[in-house]
KOLLOFI-263161 format. One record per residue (C-alpha): x, y, z negated. Coordinates in steps of 0.25 Angstrom, whole numbers. Example, Ala and Ser with C-alpha at 12.3 -4.5 7.8 and 13.67 -1.06 7.14 Angstrom:
<rs>
<u->49 v->-18 w->-31>
<u->55 v->-4 w->-29>
</rs>
This chain:
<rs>
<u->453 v->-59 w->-554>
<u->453 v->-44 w->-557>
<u->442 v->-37 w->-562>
<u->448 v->-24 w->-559>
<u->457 v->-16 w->-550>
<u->464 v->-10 w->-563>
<u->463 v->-12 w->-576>
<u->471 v->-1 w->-587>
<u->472 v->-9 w->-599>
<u->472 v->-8 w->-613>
<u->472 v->9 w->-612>
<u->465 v->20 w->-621>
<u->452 v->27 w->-614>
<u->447 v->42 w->-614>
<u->434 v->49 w->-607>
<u->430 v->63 w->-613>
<u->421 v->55 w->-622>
<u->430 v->42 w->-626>
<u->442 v->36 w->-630>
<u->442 v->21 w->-629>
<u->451 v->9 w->-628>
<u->447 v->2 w->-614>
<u->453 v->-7 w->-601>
<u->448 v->2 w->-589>
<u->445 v->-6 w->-576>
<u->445 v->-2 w->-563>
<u->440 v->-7 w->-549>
<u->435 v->2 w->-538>
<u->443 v->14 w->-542>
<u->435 v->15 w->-554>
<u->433 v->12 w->-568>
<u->424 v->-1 w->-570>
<u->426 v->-6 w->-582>
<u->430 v->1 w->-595>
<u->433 v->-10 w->-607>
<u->443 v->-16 w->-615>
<u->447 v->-31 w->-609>
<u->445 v->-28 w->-595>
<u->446 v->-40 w->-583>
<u->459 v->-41 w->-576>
<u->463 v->-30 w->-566>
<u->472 v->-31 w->-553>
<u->479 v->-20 w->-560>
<u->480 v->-16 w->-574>
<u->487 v->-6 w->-582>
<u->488 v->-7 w->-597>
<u->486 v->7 w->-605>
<u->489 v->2 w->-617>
<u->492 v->12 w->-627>
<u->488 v->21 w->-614>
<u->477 v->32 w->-613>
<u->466 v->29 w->-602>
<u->460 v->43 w->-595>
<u->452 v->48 w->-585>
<u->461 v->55 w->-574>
<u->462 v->67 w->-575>
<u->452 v->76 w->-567>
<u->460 v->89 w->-562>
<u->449 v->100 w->-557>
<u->456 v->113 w->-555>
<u->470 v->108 w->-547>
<u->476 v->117 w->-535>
<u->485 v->107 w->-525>
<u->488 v->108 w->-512>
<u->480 v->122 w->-510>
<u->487 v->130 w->-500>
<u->491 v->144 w->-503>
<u->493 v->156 w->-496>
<u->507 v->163 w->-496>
<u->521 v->157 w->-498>
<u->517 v->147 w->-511>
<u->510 v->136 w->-510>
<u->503 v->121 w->-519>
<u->516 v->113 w->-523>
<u->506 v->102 w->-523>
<u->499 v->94 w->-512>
<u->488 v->84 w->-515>
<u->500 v->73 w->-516>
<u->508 v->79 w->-528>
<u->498 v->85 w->-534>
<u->489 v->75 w->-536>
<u->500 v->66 w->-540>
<u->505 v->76 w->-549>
<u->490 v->76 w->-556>
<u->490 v->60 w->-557>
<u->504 v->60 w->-564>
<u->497 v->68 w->-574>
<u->484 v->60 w->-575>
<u->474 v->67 w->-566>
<u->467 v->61 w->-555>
<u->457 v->69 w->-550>
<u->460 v->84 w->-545>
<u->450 v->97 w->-541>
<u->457 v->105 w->-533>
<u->452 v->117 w->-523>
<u->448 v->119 w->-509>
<u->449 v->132 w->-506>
<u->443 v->142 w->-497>
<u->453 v->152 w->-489>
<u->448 v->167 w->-490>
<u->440 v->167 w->-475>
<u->439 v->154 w->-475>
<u->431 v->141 w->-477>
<u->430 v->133 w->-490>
<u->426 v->120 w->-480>
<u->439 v->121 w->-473>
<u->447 v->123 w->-486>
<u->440 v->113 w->-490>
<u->443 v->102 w->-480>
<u->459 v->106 w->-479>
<u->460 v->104 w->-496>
<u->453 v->90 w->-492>
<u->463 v->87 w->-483>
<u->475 v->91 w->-494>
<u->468 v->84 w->-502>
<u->469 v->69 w->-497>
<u->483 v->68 w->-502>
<u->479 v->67 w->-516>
<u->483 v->56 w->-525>
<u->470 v->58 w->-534>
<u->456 v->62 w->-532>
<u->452 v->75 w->-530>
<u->441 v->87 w->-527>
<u->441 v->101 w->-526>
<u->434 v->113 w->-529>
<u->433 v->125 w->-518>
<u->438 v->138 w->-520>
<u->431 v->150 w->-513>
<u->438 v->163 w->-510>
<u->427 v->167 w->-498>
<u->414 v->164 w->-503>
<u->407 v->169 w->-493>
<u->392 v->164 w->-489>
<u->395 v->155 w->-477>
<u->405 v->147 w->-485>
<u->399 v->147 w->-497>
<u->385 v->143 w->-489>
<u->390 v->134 w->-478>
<u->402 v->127 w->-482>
<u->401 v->127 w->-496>
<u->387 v->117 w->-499>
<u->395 v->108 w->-489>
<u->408 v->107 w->-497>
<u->400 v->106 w->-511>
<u->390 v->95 w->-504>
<u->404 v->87 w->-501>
<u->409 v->89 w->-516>
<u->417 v->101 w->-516>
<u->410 v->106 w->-529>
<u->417 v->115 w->-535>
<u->420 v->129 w->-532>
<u->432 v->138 w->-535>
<u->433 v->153 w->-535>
<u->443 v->162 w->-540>
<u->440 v->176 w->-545>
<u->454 v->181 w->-545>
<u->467 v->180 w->-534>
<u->466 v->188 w->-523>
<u->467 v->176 w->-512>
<u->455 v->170 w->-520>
<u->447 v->177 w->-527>
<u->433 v->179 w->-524>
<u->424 v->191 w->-530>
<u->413 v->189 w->-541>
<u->401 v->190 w->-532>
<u->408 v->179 w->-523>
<u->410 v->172 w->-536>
<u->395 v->173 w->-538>
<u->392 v->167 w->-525>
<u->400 v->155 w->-525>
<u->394 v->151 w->-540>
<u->380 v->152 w->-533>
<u->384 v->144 w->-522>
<u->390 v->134 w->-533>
<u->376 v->133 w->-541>
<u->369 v->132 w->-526>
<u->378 v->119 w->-522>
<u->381 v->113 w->-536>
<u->396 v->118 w->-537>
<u->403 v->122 w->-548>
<u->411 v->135 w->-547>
<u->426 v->135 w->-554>
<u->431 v->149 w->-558>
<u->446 v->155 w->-558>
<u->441 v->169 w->-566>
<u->450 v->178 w->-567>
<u->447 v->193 w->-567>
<u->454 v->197 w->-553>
<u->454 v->210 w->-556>
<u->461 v->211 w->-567>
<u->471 v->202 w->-564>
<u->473 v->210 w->-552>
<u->475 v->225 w->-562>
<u->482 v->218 w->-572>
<u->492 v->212 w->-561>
<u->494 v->226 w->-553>
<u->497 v->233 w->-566>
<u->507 v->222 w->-570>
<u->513 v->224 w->-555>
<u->514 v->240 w->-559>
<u->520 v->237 w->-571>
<u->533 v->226 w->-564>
<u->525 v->216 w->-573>
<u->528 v->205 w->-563>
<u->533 v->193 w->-570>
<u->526 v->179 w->-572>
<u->523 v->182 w->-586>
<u->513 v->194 w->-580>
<u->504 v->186 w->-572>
<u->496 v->183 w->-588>
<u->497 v->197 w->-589>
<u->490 v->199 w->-576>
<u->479 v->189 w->-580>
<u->474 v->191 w->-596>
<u->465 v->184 w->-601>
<u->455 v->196 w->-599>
<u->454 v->194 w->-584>
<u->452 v->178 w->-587>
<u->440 v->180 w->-599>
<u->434 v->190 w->-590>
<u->431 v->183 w->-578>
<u->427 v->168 w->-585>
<u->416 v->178 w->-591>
<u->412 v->183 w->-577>
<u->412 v->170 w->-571>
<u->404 v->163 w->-584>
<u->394 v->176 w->-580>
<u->393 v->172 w->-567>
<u->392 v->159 w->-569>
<u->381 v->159 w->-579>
<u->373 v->171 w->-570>
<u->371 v->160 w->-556>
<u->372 v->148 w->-567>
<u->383 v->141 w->-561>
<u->392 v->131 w->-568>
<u->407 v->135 w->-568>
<u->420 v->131 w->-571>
<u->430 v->142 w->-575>
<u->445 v->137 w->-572>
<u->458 v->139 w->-580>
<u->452 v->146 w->-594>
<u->466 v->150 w->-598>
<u->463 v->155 w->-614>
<u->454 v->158 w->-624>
<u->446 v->170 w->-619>
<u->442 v->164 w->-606>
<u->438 v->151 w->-612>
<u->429 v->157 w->-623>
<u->421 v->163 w->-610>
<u->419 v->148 w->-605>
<u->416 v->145 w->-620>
<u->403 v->157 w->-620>
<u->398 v->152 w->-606>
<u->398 v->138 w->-609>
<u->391 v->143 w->-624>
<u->379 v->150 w->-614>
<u->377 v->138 w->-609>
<u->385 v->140 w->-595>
<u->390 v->129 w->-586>
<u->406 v->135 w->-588>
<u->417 v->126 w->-590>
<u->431 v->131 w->-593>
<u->442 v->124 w->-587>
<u->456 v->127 w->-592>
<u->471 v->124 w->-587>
<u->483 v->115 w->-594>
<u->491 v->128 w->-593>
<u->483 v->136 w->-601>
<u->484 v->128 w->-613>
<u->501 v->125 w->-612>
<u->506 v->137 w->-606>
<u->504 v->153 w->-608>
<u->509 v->166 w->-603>
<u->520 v->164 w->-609>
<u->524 v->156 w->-599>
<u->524 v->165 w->-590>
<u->534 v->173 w->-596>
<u->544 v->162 w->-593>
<u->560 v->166 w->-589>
<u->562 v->172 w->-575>
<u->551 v->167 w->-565>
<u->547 v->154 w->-573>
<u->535 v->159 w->-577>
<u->528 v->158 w->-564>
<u->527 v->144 w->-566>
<u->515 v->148 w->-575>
<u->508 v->158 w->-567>
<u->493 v->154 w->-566>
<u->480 v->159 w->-566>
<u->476 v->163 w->-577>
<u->488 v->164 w->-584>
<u->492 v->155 w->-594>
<u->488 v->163 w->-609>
<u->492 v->160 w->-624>
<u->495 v->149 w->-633>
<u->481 v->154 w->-639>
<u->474 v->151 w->-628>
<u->478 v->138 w->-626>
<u->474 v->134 w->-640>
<u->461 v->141 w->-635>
<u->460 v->133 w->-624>
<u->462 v->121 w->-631>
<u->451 v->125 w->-640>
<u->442 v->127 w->-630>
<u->444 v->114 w->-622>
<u->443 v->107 w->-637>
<u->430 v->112 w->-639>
<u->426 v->109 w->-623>
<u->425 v->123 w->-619>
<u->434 v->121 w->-608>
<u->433 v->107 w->-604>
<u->442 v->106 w->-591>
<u->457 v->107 w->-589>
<u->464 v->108 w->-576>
<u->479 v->109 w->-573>
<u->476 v->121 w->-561>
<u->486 v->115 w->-554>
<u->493 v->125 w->-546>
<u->506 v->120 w->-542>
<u->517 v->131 w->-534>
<u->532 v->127 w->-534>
<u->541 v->137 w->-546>
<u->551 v->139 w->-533>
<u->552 v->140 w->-517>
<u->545 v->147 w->-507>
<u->533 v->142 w->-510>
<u->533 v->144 w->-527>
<u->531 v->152 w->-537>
<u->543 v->159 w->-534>
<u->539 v->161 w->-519>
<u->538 v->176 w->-520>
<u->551 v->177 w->-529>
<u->555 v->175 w->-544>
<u->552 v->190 w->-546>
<u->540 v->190 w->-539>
<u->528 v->197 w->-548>
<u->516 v->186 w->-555>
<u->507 v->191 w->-544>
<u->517 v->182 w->-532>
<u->518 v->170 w->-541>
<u->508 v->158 w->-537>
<u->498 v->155 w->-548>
<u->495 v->142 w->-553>
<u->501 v->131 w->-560>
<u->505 v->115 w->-557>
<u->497 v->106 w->-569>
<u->492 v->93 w->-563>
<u->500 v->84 w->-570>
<u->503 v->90 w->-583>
<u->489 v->95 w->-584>
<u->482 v->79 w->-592>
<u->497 v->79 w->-599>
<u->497 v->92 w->-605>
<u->481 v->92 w->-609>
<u->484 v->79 w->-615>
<u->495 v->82 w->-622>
<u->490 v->96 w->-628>
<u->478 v->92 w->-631>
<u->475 v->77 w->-635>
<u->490 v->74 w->-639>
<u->491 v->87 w->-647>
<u->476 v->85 w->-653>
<u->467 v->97 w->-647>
<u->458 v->87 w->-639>
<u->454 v->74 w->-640>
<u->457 v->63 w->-629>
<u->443 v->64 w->-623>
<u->446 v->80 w->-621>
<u->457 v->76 w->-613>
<u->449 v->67 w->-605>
<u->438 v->78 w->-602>
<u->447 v->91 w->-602>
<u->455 v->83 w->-589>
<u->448 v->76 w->-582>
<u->432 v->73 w->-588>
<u->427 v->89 w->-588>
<u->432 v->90 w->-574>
<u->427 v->77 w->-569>
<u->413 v->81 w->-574>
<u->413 v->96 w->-570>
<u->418 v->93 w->-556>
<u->408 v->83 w->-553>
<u->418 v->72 w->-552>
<u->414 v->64 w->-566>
<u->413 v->52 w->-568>
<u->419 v->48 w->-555>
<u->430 v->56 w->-563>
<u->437 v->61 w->-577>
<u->432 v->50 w->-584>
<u->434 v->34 w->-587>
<u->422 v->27 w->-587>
<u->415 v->17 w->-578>
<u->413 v->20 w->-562>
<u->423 v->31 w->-565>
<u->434 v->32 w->-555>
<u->447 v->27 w->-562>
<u->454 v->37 w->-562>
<u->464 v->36 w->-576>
<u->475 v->41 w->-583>
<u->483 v->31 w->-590>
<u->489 v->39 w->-601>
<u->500 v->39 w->-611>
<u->496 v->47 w->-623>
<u->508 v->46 w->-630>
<u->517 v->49 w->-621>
<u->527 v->61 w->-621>
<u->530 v->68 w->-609>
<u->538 v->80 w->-606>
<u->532 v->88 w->-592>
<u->541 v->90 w->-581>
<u->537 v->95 w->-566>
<u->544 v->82 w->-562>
<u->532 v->74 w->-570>
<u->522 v->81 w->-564>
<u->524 v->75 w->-549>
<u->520 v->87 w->-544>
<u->524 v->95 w->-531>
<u->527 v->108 w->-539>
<u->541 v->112 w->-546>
<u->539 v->115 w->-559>
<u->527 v->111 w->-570>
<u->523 v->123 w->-580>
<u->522 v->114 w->-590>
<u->537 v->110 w->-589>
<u->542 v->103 w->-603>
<u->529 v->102 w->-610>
<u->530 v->89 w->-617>
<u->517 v->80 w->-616>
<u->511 v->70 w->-625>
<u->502 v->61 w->-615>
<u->505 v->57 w->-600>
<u->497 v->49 w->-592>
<u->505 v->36 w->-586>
<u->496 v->31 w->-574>
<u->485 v->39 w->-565>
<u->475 v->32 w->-558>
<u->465 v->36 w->-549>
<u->454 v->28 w->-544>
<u->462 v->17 w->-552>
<u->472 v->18 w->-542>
<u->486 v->22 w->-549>
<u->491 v->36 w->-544>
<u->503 v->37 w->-554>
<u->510 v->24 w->-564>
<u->517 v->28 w->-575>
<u->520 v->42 w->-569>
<u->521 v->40 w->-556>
<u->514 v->43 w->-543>
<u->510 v->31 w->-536>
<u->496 v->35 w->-529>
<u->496 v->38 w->-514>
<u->492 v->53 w->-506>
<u->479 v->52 w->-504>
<u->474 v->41 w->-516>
<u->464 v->53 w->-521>
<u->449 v->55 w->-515>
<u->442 v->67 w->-515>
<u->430 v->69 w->-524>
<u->417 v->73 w->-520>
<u->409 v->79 w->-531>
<u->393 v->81 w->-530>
<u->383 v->87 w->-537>
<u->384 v->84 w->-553>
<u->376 v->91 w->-565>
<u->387 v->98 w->-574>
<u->387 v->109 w->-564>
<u->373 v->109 w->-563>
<u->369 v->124 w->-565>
<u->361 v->127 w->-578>
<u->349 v->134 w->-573>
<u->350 v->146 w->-581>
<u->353 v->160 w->-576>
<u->354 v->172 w->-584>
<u->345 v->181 w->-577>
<u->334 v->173 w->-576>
<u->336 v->173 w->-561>
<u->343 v->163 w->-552>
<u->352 v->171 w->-544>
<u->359 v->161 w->-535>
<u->346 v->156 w->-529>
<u->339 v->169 w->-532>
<u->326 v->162 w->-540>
<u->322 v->166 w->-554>
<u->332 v->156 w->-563>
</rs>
C-alpha cells in the first residue's frame, strides 16, 4: 500500500540554510515527509545524482498585460507560465494594473480573469498610475484585505508615471494597510532631457536608449525613494538595480537600519550596453529599463548579491515579438529608441543562467541560489513557507535539477510565445529536468505536460517582514499625523 502520492528518490536537497541528502514525500500537494528510506509512493522519481530545489518563486513578471498602441505581450498565462516551468519556476508575481482614469478594482478582476490560464501558481502586485483618494480609500483596503499586497508605482514613462507627492501618498496608504510598495525609480526628467537632446542631435539608434538613461538618473531617484521611504517609515522594495551606483544606495539604507531591499534582474549581470550597439536593428532586442550597464557592474552586482545586499533576482519578464506588426520592429527598423517597446523575455533562462553564473562558476554557494530565486521573494511577498522552500507542510513545489549538465540556450528551448531570447547562444552549465508544482508534474525531462489552468492564485495576508520600524526622522508621525 502507498505511503505517499510521489516520492523523488535518492536526490540532493537545498533550502537557503542546507544542503542534504533526502527522499522527499509527498501527499496532499505538499511535502510530508523529508528522510532518506521513505515508504513506497504510487509514484516515484529517482534524482539520483540529481539536485532537489524549491521552485523557483518569480516576483516581478510582465505576462499577458495589455498594451496601448500597435505592440502588444507575446505571452498569455498559457506560454508563459509554461515557459517559466521549463526553466524551473513555479510561482509568478505579476501586476494588475490600473488604467490612467480608471479603477484598480476593475483592473484588478479582468488580470484575475487572464490569469486562470496559468500552468503554475500565481499573484500579483498592483500598479497605480491615478492614485487619487477615492481609489486609494475605497477600493484599495478591499483589494489588500483580499491579498493583493503589494504595490507598484513607477516614477518614469509617460503612460505611467505618477508624480513624487503621489508617490508619498501611496507609501502612506501602504504603511495604513500593511502593503509593501515596489519602486521603478528612475529620474523622469532627466531621461526625458537626455532623450530630446539625443533627438536633436539624429542620435536615434538602439544603442542610444543607455545614453538616454545613465546611471545618474538611476542612483538619483533610489536615493529619493530611500528618503522617502525612511521619512513615512515604510518598507520598500526597489526593482531592477542595474549596477554599482544604485546598489551602494540600497547598501547606505539598509546600513541605517531601513526596511529597503534591492532586487536586481538576470540581464544586468550577462548583458551590457554593448549589446545594444548590435548590427542594424538587433540591438532593440536589449532595450529595457534601466538599460543594461558594464561588465564592471556586473561583477558589482555579483558582489552585492554575495554579500546579501541585494537579495532577490527576477527575470522582468517583458516579452514583444523581434518582427511583425505588433514587435519591436512595429514602427520600422529605422524607427528612433523612443518607438521601440521596452522590456525583455526571461522566464525560462532566468534559474539557468543565475545557476550557471553564479554556483557552477563559484561566486555563490548552492543555498544563495536557493534564496536569491525563490526563498527572498517567498518571504518578502508574504508567500513563505507555503512557498521558496522544502520543508514539511511546504507546498511541493520542486525542481529536479541536473547540475552537470551543459546546455546551449535557444528561443526554441524557452517554450515561450516570443520570437527571439536575448540570451541566444549563451551556453549553460545546470538545467532543471522535471518542474512540479503542488507535486503534480508540469514539465518531464523538458517538456510541458501540465494543463491551462493547473495554477491557483495566492492570497497573501498580513506578515511581520514588512512590518514598519516605528521610527521616524523628525520625531513626528506624519501618515497618521501623531507625535512618532
Amino acid at each position: 500500500m502507498p505511503e505517499f502520492d510521489l516520492v523523488i528518490r535518492n536526490g540532493r536537497v537545498a533550502t537557503a540554510s542546507d544542503v542534504f541528502d533526502s527522499d522527499v514525500g509527498i501527499a496532499g500537494g505538499q511535502v510530508v515527509a523529508l528522510a532518506r528510506g521513505l515508504g513506497p509512493g504510487a509514484k516515484e522519481i529517482d534524482a539520483r545524482g540529481k539536485l532537489v530545489l524549491p521552485g523557483g518563486v518569480d516576483s516581478h513578471t510582465h505576462i499577458e498585460e495589455p498594451r496601448g498602441g500597435p505592440t502588444r505581450n507575446a505571452d498569455t498565462f498559457a506560454s508563459g507560465s509554461a515557459s517559466a516551468a521549463v526553466g524551473g519556476t513555479t510561482t509568478v508575481i505579476g501586476f494588475a494594473r490600473q488604467e490612467r482614469g480608471g479603477s484598480i478594482a476593475q483592473g484588478v478582476a479582468e488580470h484575475m480573469a487572464r490569469a486562470a490560464q496559468s500552468r503554475i501558481d500565481y499573484s500579483f502586485h498592483m500598479i497605480f498610475t491615478d492614485p487619487r483618494p477615492e481609489i486609494m480609500e475605497q477600493e484599495v483596503p478591499k483589494l489588500v484585505e483580499a491579498g493583493h499586497r503589494s504595490f507598484k508605482i513607477f516614477l518614469t514613462y509617460a503612460g505611467a508615471r505618477i508624480t513624487d507627492d503621489q508617490a508619498l501618498e501611496v507609501l502612506a496608504a501602504a504603511r495604513r494597510l500593511g502593503a509593501l510598495v515596489c519602486i521603478h525609480a528612475e529620474h523622469h526628467d532627466l531621461i526625458e532631457f537626455h532623450t530630446r537632446a539625443l533627438l536633436k542631435a539624429g542620435l536615434t539608434w538602439p544603442k542610444y536608449h543607455a545614453w538616454a538613461k545613465p546611471m545618474v538618473v538611476e542612483r538619483e531617484c533610489v536615493h529619493r525613494v530611500c528618503a522617502m521611504a525612511e521619512a513615512l517609515d515604510v518598507p520598500i522594495q526597489v526593482f531592477h538595480v542595474s549596477g554599482a551606483e544604485s546598489a551602494e544606495e540600497i547598501e547606505r539604507a539598509q546600513a541605517r537600519g531601513l526596511k529597503v531591499w534591492g532586487e536586481t534582474c538576470t540581464q544586468y549581470l550577462v548583458l551590457t550596453a554593448e549589446d545594444l550597439d548590435r548590427p542594424g536593428f538587433e540591438g532593440a532586442k536589449y532595450v529595457c529599463s534601466p538599460a543594461p550597464r558594464s561588465k564592471a557592474d556586473q561583477a558589482a552586482l555579483w558582489d552585492h548579491i554575495s554579500r546579501g545586499v541585494i537579495q532577490n533576482v527576477t527575470s522582468d519578464h517583458a516579452p514583444t515579438r523581434y518582427a511583425g506588426a505588433d514587435g519591436k520592429s512595429a514602427f520600422g527598423e529605422s524607427a528612433p529608441f523612443t518607438q521601440i517597446p521596452n522590456g525583455l523575455p526571461g522566464l525560462a533562462a532566468r534559474m539557468p543562467i543565475l545557476f550557471s553564473e553564479g554556483v557552477a562558476k563559484g561566486r555563490i554557494d548552492l543555498p544563495t541560489f536557493v534564496s536569491i530565486t525563490a526563498t527572498h521573494a517567498a518571504k518578502l511577498f508574504g508567500l513563505h513557507p507555503r512557498k521558496g522552500t522544502i520543508a514539511v507542510g511546504s507546498d511541493a513545489d520542486i525542481a529536479i535539477w541536473d547540475p552537470a549538465r551543459k546546455v546551449t540556450i535557444t528561443q526554441a528551448l524557452l517554450q515561450d510565445a516570443n520570437d527571439h531570447t536575448p540570451f541566444e547562444g549563451i551556453e549553460v552549465t545546470g538545467w532543471p529536468e522535471t518542474t512540479l508544482v503542488r507535486g503534480v508534474p508540469v514539465v518531464e525531462q523538458g517538456k510541458v505536460v501540465g494543463a491551462p489552468g493547473h495554477g491557483q492564485f495566492l492570497p497573501r495576508g498580513p506578515y511581520a517582514m514588512i512590518k514598519p520600524r516605528g521610527v521616524f526622522p523628525g520625531g513626528f508621525n506624519p501618515v497618521d499625523g501623531v507625535p512618532a
